[in-house]
C-alpha positions in Angstrom: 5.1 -21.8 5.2 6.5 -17.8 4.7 3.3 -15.5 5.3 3.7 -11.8 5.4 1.1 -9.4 6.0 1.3 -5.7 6.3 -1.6 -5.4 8.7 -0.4 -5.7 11.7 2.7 -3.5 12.3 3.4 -2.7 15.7 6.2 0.2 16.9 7.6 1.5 20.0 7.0 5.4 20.3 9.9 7.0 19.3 11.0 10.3 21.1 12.4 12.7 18.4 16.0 14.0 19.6 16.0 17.3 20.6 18.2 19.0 17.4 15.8 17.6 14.9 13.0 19.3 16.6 15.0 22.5 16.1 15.5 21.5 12.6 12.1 20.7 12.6 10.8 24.0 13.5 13.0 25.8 10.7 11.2 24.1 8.2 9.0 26.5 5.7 5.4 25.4 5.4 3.9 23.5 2.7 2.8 25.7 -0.5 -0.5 24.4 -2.0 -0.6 22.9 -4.8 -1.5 24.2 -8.1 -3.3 21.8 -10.4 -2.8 22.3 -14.1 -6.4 23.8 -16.1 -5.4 21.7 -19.1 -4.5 18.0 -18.2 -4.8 15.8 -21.3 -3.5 12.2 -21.5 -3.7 8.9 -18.9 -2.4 8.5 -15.7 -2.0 5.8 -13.7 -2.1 5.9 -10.0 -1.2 3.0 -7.7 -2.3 2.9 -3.7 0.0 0.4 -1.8 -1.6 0.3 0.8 -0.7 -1.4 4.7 -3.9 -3.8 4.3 -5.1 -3.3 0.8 -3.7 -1.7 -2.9 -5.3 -0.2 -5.6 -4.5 0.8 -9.1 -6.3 3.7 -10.9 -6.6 5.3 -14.0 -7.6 9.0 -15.2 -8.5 9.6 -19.2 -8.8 13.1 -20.4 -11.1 10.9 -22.8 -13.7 10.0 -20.1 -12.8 12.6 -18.2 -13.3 10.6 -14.9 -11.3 7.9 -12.7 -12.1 4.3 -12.6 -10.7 1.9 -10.2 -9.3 -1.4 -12.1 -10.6 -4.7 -10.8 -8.0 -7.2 -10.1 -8.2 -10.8 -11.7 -10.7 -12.0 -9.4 -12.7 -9.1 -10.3 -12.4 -6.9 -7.2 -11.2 -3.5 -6.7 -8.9 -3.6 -3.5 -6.0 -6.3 -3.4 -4.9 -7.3 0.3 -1.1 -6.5 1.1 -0.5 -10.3 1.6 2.2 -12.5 0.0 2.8 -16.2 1.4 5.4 -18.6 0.2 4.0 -22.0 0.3 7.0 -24.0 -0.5 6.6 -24.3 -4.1 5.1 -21.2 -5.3 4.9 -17.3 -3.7 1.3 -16.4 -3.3 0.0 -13.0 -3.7 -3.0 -10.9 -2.6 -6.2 -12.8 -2.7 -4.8 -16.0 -3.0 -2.2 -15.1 0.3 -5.0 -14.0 2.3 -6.7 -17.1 1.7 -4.0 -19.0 4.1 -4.9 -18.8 7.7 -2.2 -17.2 9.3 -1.3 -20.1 12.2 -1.6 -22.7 10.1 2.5 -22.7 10.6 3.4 -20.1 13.6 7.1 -21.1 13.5 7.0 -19.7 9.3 4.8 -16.9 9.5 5.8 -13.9 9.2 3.9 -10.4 9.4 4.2 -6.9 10.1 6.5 -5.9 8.0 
């Protein structure tokens, strides 16, 4: 059994070197942002999150955004994927699979 999950990633502090803190500090600072008046059209927007995704959409025509449900009719996806020796597993269906069921082929934290 292959299992990854991208909820537990774990890292070392890392100590920045000291000539990119001096490249660092000659950076300019960010400009705001200027949203358009006038946006017409659809977008699509897609969260991949470290423990769950999302997908979204914006129509000028409802002039709102709405949140897609998945297949199982929910709204946020966990990051999950297994590989169960005959199929890869994805999301929902992943996180159903305890994740000791085989230690030796888990993997997570990616």
């Amino acid at each position: 059994m292959f299992r990854g999950c991208f909820t537990k990633k774990i890292q070392p502090e890392k100590k920045m070197k000291p000539d990119k803190i001096e490249s660092c500090k000659r950076l300019e600072p960010p400009q705001p942002y200027r949203f358009s008046e006038t946006v017409r059209g659809t977008a699509v927007g897609i969260d991949i999150g470290t423990t769950y995704s999302h997908v979204a959409v914006w129509s000028d025509k409802h002039n709102r955004v709405e949140i897609i449900p998945n297949k199982q009719g929910n709204k946020s996806t966990p990051a999950c994927f297994a590989w169960d020796g005959t199929q890869l597993l994805v999301g929902e269906a992943a996180g159903k699979i305890p994740i000791m069921t085989d230690s030796a082929n888990n993997v997570f934290g990616i």
